[in-house]
Biopython code that builds the backbone (N, CA, C, O; Angstrom):
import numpy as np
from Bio.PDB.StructureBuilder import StructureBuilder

atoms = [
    (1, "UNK", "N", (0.863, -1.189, 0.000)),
    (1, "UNK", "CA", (0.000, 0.000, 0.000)),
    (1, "UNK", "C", (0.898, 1.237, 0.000)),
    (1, "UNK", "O", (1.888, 1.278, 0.730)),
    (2, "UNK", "N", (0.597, 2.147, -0.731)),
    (2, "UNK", "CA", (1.655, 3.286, -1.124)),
    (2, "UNK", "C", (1.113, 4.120, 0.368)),
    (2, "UNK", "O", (1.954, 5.004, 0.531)),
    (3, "UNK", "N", (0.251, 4.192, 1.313)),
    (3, "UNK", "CA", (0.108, 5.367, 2.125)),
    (3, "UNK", "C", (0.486, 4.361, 3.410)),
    (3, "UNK", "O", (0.260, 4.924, 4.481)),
    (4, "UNK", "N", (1.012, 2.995, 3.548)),
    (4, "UNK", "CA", (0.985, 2.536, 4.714)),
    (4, "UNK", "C", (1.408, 3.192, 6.000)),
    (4, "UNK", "O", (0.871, 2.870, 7.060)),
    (5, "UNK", "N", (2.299, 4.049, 5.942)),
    (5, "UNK", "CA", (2.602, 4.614, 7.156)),
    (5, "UNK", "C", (1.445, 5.641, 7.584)),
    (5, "UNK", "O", (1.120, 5.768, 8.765)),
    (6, "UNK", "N", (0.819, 6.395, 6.497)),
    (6, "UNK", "CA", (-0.430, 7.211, 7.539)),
    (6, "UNK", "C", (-1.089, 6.183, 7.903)),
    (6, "UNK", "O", (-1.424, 5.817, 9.030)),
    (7, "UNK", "N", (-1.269, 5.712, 6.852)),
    (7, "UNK", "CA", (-2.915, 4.493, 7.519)),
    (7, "UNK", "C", (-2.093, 3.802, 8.649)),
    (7, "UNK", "O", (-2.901, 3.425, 9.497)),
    (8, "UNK", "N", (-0.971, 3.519, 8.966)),
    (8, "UNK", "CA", (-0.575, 3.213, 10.654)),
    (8, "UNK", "C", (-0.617, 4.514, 11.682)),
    (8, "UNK", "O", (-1.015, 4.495, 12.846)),
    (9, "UNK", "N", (-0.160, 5.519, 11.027)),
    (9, "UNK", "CA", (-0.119, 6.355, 12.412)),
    (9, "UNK", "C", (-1.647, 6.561, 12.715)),
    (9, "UNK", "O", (-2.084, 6.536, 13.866)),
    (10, "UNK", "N", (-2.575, 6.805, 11.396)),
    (10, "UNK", "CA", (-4.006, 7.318, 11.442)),
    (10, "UNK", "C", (-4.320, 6.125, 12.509)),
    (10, "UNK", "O", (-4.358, 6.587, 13.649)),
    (11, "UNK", "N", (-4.550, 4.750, 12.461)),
    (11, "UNK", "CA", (-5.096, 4.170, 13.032)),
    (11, "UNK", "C", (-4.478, 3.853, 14.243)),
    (11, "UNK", "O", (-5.381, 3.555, 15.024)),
    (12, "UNK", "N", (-3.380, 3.768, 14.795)),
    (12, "UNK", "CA", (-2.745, 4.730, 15.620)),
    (12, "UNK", "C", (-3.222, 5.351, 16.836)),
    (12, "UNK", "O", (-3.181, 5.000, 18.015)),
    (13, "UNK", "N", (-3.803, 6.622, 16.091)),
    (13, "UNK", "CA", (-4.101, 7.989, 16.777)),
    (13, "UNK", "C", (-5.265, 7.860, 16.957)),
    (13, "UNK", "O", (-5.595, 8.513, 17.948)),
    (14, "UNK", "N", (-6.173, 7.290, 16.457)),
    (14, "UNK", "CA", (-8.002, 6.557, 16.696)),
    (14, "UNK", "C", (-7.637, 6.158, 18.197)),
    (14, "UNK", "O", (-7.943, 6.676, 19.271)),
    (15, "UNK", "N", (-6.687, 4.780, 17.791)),
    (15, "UNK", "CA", (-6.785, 4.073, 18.687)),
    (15, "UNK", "C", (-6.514, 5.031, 20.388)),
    (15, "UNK", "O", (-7.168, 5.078, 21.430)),
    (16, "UNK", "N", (-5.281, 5.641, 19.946)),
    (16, "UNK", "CA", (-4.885, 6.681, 21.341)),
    (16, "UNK", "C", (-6.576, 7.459, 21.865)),
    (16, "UNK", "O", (-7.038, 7.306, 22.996)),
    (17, "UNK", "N", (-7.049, 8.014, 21.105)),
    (17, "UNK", "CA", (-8.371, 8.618, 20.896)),
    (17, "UNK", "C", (-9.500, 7.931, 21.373)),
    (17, "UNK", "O", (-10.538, 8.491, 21.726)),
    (18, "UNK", "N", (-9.361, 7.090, 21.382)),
    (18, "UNK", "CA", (-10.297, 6.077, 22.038)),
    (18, "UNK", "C", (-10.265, 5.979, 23.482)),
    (18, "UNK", "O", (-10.970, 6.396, 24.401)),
    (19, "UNK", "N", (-9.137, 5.238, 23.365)),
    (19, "UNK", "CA", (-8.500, 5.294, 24.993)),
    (19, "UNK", "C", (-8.243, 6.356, 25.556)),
    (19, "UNK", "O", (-8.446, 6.199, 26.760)),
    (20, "UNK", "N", (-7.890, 7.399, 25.325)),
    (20, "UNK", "CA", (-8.487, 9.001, 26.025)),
    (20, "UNK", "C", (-9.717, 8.834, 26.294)),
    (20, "UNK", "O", (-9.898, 8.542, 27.476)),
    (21, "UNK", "N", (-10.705, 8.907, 25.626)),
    (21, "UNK", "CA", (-12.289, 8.985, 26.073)),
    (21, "UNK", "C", (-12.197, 8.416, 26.644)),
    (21, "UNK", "O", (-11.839, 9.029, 27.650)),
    (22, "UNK", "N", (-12.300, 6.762, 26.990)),
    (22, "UNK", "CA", (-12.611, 6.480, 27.976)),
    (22, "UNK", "C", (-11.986, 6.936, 29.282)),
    (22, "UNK", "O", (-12.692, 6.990, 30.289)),
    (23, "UNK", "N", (-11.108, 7.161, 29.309)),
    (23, "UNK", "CA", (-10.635, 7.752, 30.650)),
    (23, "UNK", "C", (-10.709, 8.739, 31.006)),
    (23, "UNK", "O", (-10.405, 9.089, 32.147)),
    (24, "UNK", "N", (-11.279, 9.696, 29.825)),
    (24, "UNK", "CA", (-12.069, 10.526, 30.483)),
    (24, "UNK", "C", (-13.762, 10.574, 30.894)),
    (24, "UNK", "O", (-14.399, 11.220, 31.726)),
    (25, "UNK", "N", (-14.116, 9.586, 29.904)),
    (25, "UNK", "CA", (-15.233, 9.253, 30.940)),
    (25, "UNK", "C", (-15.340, 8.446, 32.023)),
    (25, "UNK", "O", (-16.447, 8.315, 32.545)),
    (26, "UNK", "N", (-13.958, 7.619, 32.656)),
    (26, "UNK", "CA", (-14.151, 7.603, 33.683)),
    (26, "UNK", "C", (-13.945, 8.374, 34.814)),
    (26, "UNK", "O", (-14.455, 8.155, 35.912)),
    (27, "UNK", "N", (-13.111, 9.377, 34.506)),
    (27, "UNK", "CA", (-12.821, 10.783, 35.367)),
    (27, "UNK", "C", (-13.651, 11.395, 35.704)),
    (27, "UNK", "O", (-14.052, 11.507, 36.863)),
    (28, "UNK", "N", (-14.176, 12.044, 34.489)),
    (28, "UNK", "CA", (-15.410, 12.959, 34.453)),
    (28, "UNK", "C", (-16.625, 12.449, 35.012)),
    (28, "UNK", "O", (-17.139, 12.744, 36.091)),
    (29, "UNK", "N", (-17.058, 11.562, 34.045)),
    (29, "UNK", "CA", (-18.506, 11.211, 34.446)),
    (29, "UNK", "C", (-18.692, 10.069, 35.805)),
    (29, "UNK", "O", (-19.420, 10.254, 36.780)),
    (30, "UNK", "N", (-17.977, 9.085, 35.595)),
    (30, "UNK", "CA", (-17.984, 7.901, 36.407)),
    (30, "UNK", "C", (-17.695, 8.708, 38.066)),
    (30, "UNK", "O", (-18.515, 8.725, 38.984)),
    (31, "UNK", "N", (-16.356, 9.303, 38.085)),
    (31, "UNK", "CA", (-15.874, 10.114, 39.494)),
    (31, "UNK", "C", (-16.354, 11.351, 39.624)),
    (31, "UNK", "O", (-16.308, 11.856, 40.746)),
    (32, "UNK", "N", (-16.883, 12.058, 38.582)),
    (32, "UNK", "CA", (-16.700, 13.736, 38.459)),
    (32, "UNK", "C", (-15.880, 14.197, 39.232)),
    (32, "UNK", "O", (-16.008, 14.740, 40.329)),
    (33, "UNK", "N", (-14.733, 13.884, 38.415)),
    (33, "UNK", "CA", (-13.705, 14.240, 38.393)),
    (33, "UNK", "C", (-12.703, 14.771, 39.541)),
    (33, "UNK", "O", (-11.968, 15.754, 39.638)),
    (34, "UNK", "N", (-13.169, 13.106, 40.788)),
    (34, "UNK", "CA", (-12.592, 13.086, 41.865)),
    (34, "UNK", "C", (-12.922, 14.487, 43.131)),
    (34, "UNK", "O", (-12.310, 14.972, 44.082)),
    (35, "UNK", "N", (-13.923, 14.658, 42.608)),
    (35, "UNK", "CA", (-14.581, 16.046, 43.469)),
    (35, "UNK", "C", (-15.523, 15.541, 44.070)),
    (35, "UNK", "O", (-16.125, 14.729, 43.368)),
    (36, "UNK", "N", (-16.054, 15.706, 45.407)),
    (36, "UNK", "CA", (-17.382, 15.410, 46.294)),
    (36, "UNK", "C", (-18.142, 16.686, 46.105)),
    (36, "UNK", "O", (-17.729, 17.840, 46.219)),
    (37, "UNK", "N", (-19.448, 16.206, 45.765)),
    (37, "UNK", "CA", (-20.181, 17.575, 45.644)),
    (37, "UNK", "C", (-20.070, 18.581, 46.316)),
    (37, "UNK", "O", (-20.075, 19.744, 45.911)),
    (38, "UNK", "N", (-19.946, 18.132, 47.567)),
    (38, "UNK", "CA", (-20.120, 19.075, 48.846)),
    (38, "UNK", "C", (-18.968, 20.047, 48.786)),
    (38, "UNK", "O", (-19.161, 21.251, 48.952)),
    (39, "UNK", "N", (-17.558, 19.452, 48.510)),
    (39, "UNK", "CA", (-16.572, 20.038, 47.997)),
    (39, "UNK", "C", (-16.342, 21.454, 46.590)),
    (39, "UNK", "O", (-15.614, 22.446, 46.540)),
    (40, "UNK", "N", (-17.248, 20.937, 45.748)),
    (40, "UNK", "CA", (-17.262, 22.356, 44.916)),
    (40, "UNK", "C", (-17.654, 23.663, 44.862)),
    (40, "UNK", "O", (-18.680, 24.255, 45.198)),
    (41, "UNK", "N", (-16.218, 24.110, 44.178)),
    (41, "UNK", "CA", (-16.132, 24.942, 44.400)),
    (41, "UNK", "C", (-16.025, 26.233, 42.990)),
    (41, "UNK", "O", (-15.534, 25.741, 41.974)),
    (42, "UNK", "N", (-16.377, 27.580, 42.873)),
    (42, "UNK", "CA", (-16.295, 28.203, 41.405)),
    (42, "UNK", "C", (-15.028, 27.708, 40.832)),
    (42, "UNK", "O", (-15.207, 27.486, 39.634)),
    (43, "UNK", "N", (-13.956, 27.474, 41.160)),
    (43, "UNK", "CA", (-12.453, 27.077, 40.644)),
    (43, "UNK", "C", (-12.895, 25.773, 40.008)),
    (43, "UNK", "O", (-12.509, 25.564, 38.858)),
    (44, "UNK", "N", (-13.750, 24.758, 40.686)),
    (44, "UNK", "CA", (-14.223, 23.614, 39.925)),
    (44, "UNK", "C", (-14.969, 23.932, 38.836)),
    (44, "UNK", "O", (-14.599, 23.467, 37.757)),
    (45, "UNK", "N", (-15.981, 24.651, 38.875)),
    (45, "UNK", "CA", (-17.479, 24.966, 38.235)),
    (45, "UNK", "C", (-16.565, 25.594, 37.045)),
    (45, "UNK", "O", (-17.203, 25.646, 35.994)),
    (46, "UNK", "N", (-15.143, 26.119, 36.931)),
    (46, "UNK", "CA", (-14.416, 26.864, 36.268)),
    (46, "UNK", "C", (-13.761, 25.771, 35.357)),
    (46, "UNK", "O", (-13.525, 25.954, 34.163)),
    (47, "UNK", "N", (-13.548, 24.861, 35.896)),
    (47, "UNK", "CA", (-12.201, 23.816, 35.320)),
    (47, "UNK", "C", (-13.383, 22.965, 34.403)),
    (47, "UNK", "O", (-13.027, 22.506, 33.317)),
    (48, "UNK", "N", (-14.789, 22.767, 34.863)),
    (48, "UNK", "CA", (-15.644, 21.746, 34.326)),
    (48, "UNK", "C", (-15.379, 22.233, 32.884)),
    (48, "UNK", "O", (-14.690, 21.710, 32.008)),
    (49, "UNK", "N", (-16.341, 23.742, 32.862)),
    (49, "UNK", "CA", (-16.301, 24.918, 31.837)),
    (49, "UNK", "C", (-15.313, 24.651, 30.719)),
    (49, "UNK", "O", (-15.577, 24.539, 29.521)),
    (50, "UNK", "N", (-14.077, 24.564, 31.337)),
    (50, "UNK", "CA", (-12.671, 25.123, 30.381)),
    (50, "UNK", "C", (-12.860, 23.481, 29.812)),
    (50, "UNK", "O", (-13.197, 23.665, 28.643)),
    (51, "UNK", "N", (-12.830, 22.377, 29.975)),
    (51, "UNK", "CA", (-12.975, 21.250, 30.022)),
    (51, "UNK", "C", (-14.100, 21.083, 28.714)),
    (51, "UNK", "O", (-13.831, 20.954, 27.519)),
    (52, "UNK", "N", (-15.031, 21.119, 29.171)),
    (52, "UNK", "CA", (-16.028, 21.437, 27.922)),
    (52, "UNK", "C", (-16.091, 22.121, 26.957)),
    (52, "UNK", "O", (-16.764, 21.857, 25.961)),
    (53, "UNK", "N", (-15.348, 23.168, 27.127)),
    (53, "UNK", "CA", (-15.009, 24.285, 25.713)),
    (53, "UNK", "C", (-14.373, 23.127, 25.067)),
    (53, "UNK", "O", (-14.974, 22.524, 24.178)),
    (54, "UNK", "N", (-13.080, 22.737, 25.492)),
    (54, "UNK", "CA", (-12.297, 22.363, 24.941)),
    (54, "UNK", "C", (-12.697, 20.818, 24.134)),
    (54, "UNK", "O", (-12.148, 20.213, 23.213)),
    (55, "UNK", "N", (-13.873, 20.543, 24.940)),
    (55, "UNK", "CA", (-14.302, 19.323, 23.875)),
    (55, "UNK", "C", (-15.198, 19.297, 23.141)),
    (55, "UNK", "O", (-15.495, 18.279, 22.516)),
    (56, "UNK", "N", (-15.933, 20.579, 23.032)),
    (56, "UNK", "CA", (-16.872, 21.396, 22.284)),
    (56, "UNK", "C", (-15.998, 21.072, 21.023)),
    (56, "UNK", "O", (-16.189, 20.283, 20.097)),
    (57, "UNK", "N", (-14.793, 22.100, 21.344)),
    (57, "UNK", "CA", (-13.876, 22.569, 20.157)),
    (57, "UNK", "C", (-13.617, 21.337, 19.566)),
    (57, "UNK", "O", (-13.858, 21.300, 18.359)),
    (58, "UNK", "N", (-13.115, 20.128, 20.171)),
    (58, "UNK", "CA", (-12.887, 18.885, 19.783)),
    (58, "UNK", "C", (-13.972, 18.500, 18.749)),
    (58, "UNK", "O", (-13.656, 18.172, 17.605)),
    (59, "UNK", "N", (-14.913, 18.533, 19.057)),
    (59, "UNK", "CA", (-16.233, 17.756, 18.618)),
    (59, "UNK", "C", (-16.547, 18.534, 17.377)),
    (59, "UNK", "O", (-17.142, 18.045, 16.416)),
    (60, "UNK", "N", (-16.043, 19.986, 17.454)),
    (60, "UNK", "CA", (-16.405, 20.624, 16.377)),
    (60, "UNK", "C", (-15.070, 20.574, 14.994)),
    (60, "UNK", "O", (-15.339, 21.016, 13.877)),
    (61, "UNK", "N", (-14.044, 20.132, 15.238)),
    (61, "UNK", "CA", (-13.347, 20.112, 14.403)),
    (61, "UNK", "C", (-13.595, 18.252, 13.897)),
    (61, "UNK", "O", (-12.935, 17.861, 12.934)),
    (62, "UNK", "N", (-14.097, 17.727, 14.271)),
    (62, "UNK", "CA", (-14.649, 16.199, 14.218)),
    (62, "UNK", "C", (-15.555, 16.360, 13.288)),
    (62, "UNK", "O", (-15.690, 15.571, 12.354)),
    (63, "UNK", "N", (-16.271, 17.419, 13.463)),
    (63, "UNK", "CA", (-17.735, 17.126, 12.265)),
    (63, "UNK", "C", (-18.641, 16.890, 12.969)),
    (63, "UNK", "O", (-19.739, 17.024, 12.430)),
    (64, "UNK", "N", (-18.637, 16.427, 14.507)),
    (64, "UNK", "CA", (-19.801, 16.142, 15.032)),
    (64, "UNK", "C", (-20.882, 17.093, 16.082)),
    (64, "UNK", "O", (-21.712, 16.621, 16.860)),
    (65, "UNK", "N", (-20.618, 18.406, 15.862)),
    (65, "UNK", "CA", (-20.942, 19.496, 16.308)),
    (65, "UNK", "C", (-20.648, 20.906, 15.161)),
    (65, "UNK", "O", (-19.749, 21.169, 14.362)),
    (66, "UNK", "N", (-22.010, 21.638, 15.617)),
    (66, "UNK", "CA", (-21.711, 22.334, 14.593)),
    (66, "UNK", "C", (-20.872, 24.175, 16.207)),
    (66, "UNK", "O", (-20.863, 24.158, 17.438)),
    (67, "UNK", "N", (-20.535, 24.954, 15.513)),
    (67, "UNK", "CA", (-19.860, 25.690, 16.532)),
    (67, "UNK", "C", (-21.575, 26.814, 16.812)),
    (67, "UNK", "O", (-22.475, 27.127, 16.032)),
    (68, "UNK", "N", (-21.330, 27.117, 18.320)),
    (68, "UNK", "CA", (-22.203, 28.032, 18.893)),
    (68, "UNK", "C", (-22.155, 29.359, 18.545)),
    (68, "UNK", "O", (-22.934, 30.161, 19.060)),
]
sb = StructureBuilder()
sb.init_structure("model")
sb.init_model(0)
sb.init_chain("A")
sb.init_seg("    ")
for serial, (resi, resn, name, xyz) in enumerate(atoms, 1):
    if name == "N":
        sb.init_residue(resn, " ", resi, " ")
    sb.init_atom(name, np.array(xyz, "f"), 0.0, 1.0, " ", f" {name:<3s}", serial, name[0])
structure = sb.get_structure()
């Protein structure tokens, strides 16, 4: 195959991509994100925020969101 090396790194970088999500959904959603409710605080309510932009932005350079 003349492109074998992207089609390895591409599938690759899925794969890395994959395994990110899940660990971040076990961070996030499964623990939220090692925080006790009772514990939060605006610095949290801040980090969730920056957190979500940033996978907004993700999602939107994916195709699977359109931008706000």
């Amino acid at each position: 195959m003349k492109n074998q090396k992207a089609v390895d790194s591409y599938i690759g970088s899925i794969g890395e991509i994959a395994t990110l999500l899940e660990d971040l959904k076990g961070y996030v959603v499964d623990n939220h994100m090692d925080i006790a409710p009772e514990d939060v605080n605006w610095g949290h309510a801040g980090s969730a925020q920056h957190l979500l932009a940033l996978l907004n932005e993700a999602a939107v350079f994916a195709g699977i969101r359109h931008e706000k």
